[in-house]
N, C-alpha and C positions, 0 to 999 in steps of 0.2 A: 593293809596290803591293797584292798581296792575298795572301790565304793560303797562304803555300808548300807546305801539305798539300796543298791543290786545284792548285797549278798545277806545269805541267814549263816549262821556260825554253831558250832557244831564240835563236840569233845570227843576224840577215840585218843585212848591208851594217856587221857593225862593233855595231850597235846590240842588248842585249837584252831580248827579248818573251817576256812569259809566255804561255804557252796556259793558258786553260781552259774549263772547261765548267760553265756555267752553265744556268739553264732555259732562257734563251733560245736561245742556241746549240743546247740538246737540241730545242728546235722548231723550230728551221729544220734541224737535219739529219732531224728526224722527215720534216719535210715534204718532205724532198730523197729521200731515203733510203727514207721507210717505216718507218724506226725504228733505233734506236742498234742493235739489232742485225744490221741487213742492211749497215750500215757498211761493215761489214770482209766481206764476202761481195762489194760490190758495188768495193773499192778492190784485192781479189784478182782477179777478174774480168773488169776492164775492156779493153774489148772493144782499145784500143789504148796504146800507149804515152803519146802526147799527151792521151787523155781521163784514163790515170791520173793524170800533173802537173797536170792540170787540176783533179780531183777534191783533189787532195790542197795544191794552192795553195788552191782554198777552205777546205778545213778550215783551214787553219795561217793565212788574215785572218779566218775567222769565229771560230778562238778569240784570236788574239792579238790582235780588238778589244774581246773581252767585257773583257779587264782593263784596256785603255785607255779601255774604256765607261766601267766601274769609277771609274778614275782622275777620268774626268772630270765622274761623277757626284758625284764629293767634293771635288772644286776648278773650280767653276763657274767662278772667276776667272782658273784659266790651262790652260786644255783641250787639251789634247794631240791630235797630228793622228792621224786613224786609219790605218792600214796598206792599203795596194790591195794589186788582184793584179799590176797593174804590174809596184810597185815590189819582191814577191816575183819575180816573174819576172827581172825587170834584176839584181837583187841575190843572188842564190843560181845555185847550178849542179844542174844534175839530181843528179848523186852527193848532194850538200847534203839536199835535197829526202827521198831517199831515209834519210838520217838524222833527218829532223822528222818521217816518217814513226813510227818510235819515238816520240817524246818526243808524237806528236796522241792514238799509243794511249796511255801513259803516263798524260798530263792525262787523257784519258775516262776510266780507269781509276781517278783519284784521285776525279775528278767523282763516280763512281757508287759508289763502295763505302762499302758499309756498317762499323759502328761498332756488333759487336755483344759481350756482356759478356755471361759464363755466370753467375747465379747459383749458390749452394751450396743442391743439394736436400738436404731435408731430411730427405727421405724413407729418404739413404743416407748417413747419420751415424752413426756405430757407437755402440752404445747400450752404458753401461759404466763 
C-alpha cells in the first residue's frame, strides 16, 4: 500500500495495518503532544495505566489510517474503511498493545529520518 521504508506493519483482529507517519499525522500529534518530541516523554509518563492505552490506541488509528488515507486517496472507486479506536480496543489485548508500542516508535523513526550522503572532500585527497 505505501512505502515499506516509511511504514512498520502491525496485526489487529487477524488483519494487517501499516503505521505511518505522515505530515499529517506529525500535526495532529504536534497539536496533541507539543511535538514529536514530547511523544515519548509524555507515553513514558502517563499519569495512569488506562491513559497510557489510551494514548497509545490513538497513535496506532492515527497512523494506521494515514495509509488507508493513502489507499484510498488512490482508489477513489473502492475506499477502504478506516480503523476506530473501538475496534482496537475489542480486537487487541493490553500485552498486544504493548508490542505496537514498538513498531508506532519504529514507523516515527522511519518517518523522520534522514537520507544523508558524505561527499568526497577534496580538500583531503592525497596529492601524488
Amino acid at each position: 500500500m505505501v512505502d515499506q521504508d516509511r511504514a512498520a506493519t502491525i496485526t489487529i483482529g487477524g488483519e494487517e495495518y501499516q503505521l505511518i507517519l505522515t505530515t499529517r499525522a506529525t500535526k495532529e500529534i504536534a497539536g496533541r503532544y507539543g511535538g514529536l518530541e514530547n511523544l515519548g516523554t509524555k507515553l513514558m509518563k502517563s499519569e495512569n495505566f488506562e491513559m497510557a492505552l489510551d494514548e497509545i490506541i490513538w497513535l496506532i488509528v492515527l497512523m494506521a489510517n494515514q495509509s488507508l488515507l493513502i489507499y484510498n486517496l488512490r482508489h477513489k472507486e473502492e475506499p477502504r474503511p478506516l480503523l476506530t479506536a473501538e475496534e482496537v480496543e475489542l480486537l487487541t489485548s493490553p500485552l498486544e498493545l504493548a508490542a505496537y508500542k514498538d513498531a508506532i516508535m519504529e514507523a516515527m523513526f522511519r518517518g523522520t529520518k534522514r537520507h544523508i550522503e558524505s561527499e568526497a572532500d577534496p580538500k583531503n585527497v592525497p596529492v601524488g
